[in-house]
Legacy VTK file of the C-alpha trace (Angstrom):
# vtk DataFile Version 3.0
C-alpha trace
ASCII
DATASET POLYDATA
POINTS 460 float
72.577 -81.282 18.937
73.490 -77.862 20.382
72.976 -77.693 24.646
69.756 -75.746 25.496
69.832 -72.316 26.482
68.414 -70.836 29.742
67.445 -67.476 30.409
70.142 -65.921 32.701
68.215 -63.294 35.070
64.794 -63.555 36.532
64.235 -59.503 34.486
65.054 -61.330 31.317
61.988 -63.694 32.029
60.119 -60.947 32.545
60.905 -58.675 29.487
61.200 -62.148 27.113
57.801 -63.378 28.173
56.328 -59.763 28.287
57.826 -59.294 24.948
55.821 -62.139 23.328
52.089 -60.995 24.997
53.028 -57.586 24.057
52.153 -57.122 20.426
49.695 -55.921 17.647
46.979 -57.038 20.272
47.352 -54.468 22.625
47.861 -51.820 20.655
45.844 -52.651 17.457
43.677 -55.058 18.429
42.462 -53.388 22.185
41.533 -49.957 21.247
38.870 -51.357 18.040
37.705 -53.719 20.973
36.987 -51.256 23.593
35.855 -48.983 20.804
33.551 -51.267 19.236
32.133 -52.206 22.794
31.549 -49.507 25.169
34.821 -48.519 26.117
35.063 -48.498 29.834
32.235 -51.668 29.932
34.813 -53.629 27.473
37.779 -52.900 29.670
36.152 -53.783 33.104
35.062 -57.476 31.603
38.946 -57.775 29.471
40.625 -57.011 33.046
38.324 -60.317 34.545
38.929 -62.620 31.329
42.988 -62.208 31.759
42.464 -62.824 35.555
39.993 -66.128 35.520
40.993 -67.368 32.069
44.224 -65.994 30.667
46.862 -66.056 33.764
45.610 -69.774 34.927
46.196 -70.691 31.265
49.498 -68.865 31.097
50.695 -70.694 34.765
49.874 -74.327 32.722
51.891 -73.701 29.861
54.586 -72.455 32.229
54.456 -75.749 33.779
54.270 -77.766 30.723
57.320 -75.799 29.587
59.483 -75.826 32.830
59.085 -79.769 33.574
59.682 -80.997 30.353
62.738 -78.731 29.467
62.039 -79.450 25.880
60.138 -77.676 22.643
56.866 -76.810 22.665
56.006 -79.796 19.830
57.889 -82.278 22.507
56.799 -81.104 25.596
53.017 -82.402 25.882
54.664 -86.226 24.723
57.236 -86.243 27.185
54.741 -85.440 30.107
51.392 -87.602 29.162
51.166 -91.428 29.299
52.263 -92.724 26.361
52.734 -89.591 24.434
49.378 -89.605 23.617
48.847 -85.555 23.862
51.484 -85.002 21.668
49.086 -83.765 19.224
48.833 -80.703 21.690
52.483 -79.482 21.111
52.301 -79.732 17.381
48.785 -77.576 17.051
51.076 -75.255 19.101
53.886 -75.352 16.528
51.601 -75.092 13.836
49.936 -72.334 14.725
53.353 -70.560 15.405
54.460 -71.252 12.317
51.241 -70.118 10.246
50.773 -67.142 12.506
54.589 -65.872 12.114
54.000 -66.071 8.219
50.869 -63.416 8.109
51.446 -62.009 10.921
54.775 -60.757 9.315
53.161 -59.388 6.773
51.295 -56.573 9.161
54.568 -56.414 10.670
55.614 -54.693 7.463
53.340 -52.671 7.138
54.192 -50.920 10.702
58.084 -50.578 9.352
56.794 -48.722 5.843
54.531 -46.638 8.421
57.644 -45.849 10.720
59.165 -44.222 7.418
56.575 -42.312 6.495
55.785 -41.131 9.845
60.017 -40.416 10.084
59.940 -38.809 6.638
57.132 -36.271 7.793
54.625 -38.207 4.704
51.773 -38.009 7.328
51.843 -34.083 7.187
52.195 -33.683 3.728
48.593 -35.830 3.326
47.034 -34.040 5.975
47.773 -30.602 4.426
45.993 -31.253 1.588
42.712 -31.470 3.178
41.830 -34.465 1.708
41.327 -37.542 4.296
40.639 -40.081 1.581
44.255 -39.499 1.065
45.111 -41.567 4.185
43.073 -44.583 2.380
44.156 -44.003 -0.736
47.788 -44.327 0.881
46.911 -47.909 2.276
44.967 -49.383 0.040
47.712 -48.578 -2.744
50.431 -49.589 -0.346
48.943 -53.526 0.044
48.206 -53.668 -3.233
52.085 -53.303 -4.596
53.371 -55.967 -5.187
56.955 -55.427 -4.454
56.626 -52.543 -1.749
55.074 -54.583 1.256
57.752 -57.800 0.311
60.500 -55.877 0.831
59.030 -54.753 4.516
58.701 -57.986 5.095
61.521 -59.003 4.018
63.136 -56.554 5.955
61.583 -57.503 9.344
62.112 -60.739 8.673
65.987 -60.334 8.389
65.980 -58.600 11.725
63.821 -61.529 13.644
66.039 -63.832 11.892
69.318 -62.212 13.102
67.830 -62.515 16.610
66.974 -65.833 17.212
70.024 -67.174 15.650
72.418 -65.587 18.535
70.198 -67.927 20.857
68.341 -67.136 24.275
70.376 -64.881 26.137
72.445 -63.533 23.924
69.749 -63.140 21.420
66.096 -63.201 22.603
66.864 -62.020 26.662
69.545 -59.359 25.167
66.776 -57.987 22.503
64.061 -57.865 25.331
65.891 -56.050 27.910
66.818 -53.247 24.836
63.103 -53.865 23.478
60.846 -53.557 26.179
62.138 -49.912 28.180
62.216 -48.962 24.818
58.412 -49.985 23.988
57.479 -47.988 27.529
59.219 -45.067 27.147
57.637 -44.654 23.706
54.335 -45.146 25.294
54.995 -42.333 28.050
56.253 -40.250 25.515
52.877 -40.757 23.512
50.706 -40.362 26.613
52.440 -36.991 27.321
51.143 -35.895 24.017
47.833 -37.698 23.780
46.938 -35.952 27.404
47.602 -32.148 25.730
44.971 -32.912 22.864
41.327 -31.183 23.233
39.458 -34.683 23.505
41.379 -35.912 26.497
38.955 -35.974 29.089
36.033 -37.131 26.487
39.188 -39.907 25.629
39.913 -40.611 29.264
35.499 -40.869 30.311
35.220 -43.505 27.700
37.686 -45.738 28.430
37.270 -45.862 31.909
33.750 -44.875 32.950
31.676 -48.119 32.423
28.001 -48.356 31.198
26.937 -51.229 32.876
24.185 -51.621 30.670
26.485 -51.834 27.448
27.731 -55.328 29.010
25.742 -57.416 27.193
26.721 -60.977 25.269
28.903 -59.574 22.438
30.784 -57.376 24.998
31.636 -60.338 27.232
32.524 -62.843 24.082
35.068 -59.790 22.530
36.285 -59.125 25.988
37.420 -63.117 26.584
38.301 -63.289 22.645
40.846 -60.401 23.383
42.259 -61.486 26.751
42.900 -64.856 25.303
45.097 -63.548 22.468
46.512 -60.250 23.457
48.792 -62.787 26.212
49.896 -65.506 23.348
48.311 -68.184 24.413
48.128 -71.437 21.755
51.211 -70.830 20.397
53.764 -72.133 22.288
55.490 -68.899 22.955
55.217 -68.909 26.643
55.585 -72.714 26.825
59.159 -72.541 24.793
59.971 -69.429 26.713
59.419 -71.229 29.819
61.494 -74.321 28.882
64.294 -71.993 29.166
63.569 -70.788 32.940
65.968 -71.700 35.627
64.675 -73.806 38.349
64.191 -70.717 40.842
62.041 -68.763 38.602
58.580 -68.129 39.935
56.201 -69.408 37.485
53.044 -67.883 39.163
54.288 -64.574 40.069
55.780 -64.353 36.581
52.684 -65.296 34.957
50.813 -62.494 36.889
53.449 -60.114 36.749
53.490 -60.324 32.582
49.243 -60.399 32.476
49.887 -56.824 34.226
51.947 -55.756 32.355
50.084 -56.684 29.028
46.807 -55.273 30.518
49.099 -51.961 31.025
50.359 -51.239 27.743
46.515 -52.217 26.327
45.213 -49.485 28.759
48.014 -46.888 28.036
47.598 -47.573 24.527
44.061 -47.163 24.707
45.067 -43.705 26.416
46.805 -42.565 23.502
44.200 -43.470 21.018
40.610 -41.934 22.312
41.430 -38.677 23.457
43.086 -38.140 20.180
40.666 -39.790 18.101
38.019 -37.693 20.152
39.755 -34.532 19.072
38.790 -35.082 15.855
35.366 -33.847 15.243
33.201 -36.328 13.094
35.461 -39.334 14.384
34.472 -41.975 16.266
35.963 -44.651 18.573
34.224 -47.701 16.932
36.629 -47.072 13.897
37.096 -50.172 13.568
40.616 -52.094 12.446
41.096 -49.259 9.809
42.099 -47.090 13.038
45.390 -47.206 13.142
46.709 -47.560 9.715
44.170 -45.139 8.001
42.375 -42.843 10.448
45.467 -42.194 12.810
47.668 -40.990 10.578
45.352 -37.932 9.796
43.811 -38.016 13.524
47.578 -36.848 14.851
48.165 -33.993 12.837
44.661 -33.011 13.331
44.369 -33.570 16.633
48.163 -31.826 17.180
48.136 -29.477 14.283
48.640 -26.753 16.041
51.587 -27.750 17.788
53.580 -29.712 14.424
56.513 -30.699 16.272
54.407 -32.647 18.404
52.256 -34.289 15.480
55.507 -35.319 13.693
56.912 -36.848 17.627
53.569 -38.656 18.390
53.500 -40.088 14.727
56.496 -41.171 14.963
56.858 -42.638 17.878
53.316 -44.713 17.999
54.733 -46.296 14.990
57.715 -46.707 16.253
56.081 -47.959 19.106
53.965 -50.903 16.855
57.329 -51.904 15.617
59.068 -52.723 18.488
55.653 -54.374 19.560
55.617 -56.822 16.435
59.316 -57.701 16.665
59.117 -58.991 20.307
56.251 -61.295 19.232
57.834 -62.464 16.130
60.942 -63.232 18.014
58.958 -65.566 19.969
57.004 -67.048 17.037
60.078 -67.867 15.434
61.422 -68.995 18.576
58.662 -71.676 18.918
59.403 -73.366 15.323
63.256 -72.839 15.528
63.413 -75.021 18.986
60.892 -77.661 17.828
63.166 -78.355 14.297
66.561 -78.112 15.784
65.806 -80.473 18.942
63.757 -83.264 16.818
65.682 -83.237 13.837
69.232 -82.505 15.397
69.916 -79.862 13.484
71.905 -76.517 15.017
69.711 -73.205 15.798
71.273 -71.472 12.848
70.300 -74.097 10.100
66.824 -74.715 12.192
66.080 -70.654 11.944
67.621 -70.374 8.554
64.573 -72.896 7.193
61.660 -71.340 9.484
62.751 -67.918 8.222
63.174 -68.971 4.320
59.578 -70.956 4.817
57.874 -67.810 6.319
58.865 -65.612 3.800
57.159 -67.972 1.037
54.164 -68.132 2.922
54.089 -64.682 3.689
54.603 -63.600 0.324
51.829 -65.411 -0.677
49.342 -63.550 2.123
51.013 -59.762 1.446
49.853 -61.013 -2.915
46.322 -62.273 -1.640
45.904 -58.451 -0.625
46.728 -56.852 -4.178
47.767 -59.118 -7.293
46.171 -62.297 -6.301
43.376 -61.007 -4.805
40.987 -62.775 -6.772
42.278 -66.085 -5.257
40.398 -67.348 -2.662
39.243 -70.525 -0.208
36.080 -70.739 1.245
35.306 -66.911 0.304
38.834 -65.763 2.037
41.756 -65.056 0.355
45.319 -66.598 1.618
45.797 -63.944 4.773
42.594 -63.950 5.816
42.461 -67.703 5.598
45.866 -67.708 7.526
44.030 -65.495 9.760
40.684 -67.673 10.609
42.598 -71.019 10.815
44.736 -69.689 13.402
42.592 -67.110 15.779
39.512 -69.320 15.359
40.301 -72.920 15.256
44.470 -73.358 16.316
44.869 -71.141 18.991
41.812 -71.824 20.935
42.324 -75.767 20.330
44.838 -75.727 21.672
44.396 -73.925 24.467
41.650 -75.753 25.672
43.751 -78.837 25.321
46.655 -77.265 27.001
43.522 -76.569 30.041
42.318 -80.153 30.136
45.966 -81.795 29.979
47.232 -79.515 32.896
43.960 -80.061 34.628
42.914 -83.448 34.667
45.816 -85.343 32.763
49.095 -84.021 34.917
49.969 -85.442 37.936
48.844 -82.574 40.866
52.024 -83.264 42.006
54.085 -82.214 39.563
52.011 -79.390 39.024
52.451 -78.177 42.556
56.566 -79.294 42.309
56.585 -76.520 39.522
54.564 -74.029 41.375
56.096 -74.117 44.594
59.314 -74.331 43.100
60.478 -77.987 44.875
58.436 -76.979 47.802
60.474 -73.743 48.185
57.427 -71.051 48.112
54.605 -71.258 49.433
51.679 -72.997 47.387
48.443 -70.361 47.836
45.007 -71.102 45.805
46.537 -74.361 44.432
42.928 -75.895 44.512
41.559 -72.874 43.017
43.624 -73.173 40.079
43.065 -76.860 39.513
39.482 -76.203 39.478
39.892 -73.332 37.189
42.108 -75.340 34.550
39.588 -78.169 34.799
36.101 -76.311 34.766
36.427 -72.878 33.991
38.888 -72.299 31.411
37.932 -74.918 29.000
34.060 -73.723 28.985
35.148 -69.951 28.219
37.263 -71.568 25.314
34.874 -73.684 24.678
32.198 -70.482 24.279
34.246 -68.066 22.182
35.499 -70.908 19.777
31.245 -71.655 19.025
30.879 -67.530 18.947
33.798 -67.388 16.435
32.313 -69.953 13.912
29.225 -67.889 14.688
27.630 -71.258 15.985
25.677 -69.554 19.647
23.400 -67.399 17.020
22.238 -71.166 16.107
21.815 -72.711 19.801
LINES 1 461
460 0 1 2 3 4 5 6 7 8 9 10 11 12 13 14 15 16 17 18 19 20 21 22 23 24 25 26 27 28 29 30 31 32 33 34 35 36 37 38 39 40 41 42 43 44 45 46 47 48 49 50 51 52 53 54 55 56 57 58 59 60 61 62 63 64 65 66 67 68 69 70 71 72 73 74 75 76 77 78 79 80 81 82 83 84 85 86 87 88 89 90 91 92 93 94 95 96 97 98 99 100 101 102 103 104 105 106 107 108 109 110 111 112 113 114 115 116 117 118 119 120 121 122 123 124 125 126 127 128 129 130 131 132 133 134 135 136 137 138 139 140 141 142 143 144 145 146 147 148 149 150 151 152 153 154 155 156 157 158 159 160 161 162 163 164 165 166 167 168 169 170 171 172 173 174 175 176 177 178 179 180 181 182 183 184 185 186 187 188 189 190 191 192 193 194 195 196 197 198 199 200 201 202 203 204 205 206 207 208 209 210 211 212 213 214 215 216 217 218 219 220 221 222 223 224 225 226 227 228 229 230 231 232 233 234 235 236 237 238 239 240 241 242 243 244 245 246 247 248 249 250 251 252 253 254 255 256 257 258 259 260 261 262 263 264 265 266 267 268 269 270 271 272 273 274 275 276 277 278 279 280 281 282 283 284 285 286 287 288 289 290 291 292 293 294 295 296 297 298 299 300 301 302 303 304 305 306 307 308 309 310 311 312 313 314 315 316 317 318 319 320 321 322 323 324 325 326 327 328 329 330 331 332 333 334 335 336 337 338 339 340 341 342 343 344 345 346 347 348 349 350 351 352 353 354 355 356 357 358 359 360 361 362 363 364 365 366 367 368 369 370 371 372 373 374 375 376 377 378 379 380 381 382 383 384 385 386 387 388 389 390 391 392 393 394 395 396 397 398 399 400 401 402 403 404 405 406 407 408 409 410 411 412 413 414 415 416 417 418 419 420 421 422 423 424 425 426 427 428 429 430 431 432 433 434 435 436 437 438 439 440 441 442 443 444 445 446 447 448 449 450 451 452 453 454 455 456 457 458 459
């Protein structure tokens, strides 16, 4: 069996770990939250979830990952008695795997976007008058069946070709590219975004809150987003930290990447509203159609008079999603790729080779379920959506409330602390506090938005 990689700088952490939170949540996912709920209200509750639920639960897996120098789907039986949480690590792996097989498929669809927006397509539509175009453009898109398999294919390829040069030379080498990239796009786009005539309308709603908008479904999306907009349940950050060096801070990582992830949700919600609210007759509860139908046709409205700047702000927000999906399916793949070479004894290349080879199949199967075998279904869902509620709603929070309750109550405190305080190194502040929050407080907000998901709190 190949020797394990380690990350070799403490920036690499940083930009490799940042790289997996940072995806299609933040900038997809974020702005149809806050727009759905109230904007400013929305963000003031996400910025509390990430700080009482999602850091704490980021600082376990650290530790799980860090002591046990091993996979993900190994880690959880090498640290409990008996190995009898293994279970844990493989609903981790699991999940990875599943999620890394739809989730390429949307990953796809940001690269055929890219081209469009590159080849000018977006202006063409938008001269025409007719915003059904923009629909018409999607819907037709998904339902190819060849068109969306070769993105996929395509993105695929270039994950692949990453995670087979290893950690450092791979996944820390792609991050530190990946990540000033992903920020300068996003100053670039809120350079633009500020110049549009909805800025300030943009700018009110996202962070003035209505207090009196916080109500039940605010506070259930807000803890819903903060939970997966960071990666938590699948692995990521505990593989990621199996390859940290013995004098990286696990805490002040974990915080320093939840800031960073609440950043690029904020900036990216800064480039969305005051462009959507330059558009008269749109509004910011879009919905998920936002960025793949209404945007398109919101930037060259919005920037019309200036086209230079439509074509630059098209281009680069798609850009921008892009290089946001590829960091997170580098670390998807990364999870599964570990977990088959180390248990089976395979090397990395052979392990990625299969994960890669398996996705595709899968995902071909969930791009189909969207056009030519979309009257296939399970349970009323067709394969991605499926792919889509097995994961969000039952793998991810499963296993992070197991992940909660092992840390909390299973691991021995002093190991815990060993890992925090680095060997007694720094300085161990709030320790209690965190027990107590891994034990009590995390598992109940799991606990709450895995009963909302299945829609079970409208029967209690």
């Amino acid at each position: 069996m190949e020797e394990r990689g380690n990350f070799g700088s403490k920036i690499g952490i940083i930009f490799a770990t940042a790289g997996s939170a940072v995806g299609l949540g933040n900038i997809w996912r974020f702005p149809t939250e806050a727009g759905n709920n109230g904007g400013g209200a929305f963000l003031l509750v996400y910025v509390l979830c990430v700080i009482a639920m999602g850091i704490p639960l980021m600082i376990a897996e650290f530790t799980v990952g860090r002591h046990s120098h091993a996979n993900t789907g190994s880690a959880y039986r090498i640290l409990s008695p008996r190995g009898s949480w293994g279970f844990v690590g493989k609903i981790e792996v699991l999940a990875a795997f599943l999620i890394l097989a739809y989730y390429s498929v949307v990953a796809g669809w940001t690269l055929y976007y890219a081209v469009q927006a590159l080849t000018n397509r977006f202006n063409v539509m938008a001269r025409g008058g007719d915003a059904s175009a923009f629909a018409d453009n999607f819907n037709s898109f998904v339902a190819n069946p060849w068109l969306p398999l070769l993105c996929l294919s395509a993105f695929m390829v270039v994950t692949h070709f990453v995670v087979v040069r290893g950690v450092k030379s791979g996944i820390e080498r792609s991050s530190k590219i990946l990540m000033p990239f992903l920020f300068l796009l996003l100053i670039v786009l809120l350079v633009c975004s500020l110049t549009t005539p909805g800025a300030s309308q943009g700018i009110e709603f996202l962070f003035t809150p209505d207090f009196s908008k916080i109500d039940s479904r605010v506070i259930m999306s807000a803890m819903a987003q903060a939970f997966y907009s960071l990666s938590l349940g699948m692995g990521c950050m505990c593989t990621y930290a199996s390859y940290f060096k013995h004098d990286a801070n696990i805490t002040k990582t974990a915080f320093t990447v939840g800031i960073i992830d609440m950043c690029v949700a904020v900036m990216s919600g800064i480039v969305i509203f005051p462009a959507v609210f330059s558009v008269a007759g749109l509004q910011p509860d879009a919905g998920p159609s936002l960025v793949f139908i209404a945007l398109p046709n919101v930037f060259q409205l919005a920037m019309g008079g200036v086209p230079a700047m439509a074509y630059v702000c098209s281009l680069a927000f798609y850009v921008l999603l892009v290089v946001a999906t590829l960091t997170s399916t580098i670390s998807l793949h990364e999870v599964v790729t570990a977990y088959l070479s180390e248990t089976r004894g395979i090397s990395r290349r052979r392990a990625a080779s299969y994960v890669t080879c398996c996705c595709l199949v899968l995902g071909v199967f969930c791009s189909l379920s969207l056009g030519v075998l979309g009257g296939f279904t399970v349970a009323g869902m067709s394969i991605f959506d499926l792919f889509d509620f097995v994961t969000a709603k039952l793998l991810l929070l499963a296993a992070g409330f197991f992940t909660s309750v092992f840390v909390g109550w299973i691991m021995k405190r002093h190991i815990i602390a060993d890992e925090i305080s680095n060997g007694g190194t720094l300085k161990l502040r709030c320790f209690g506090l965190l027990v107590f929050t891994l034990r009590f407080v995390v598992p109940v907000i799991i606990a709450v938005v895995f009963l909302d998901g299945l829609g079970l709190l409208n029967i209690l």
